[in-house]
Every structure is written in structure tokens, then in C-alpha cells.
C-alpha positions, 0 to 999 in steps of 0.5 A: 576958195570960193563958196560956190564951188563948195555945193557943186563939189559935193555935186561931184565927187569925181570932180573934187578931186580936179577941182581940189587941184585947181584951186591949190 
């Protein structure tokens, strides 16, 4: 999983969840 997604997860928590899904 890339680090750049790592800060704009935490950007986001709403969004760690649909990114979570998309990267598995």
C-alpha cells in the first residue's frame, strides 16, 4: 500500500474505510 495514501487516511477517517476496501 502506498505511503501516500497513509496521511490522507488519517486526513480522513470517513475515507479509511473506502480506501481500506480499495487497496485490498
Amino acid at each position: 500500500m502506498p505511503k501516500a495514501f497513509l496521511p490522507q487516511v488519517k486526513s480522513s477517517s470517513s475515507s479509511w474505510a473506502v480506501d481500506s476496501e480499495i487497496v485490498q
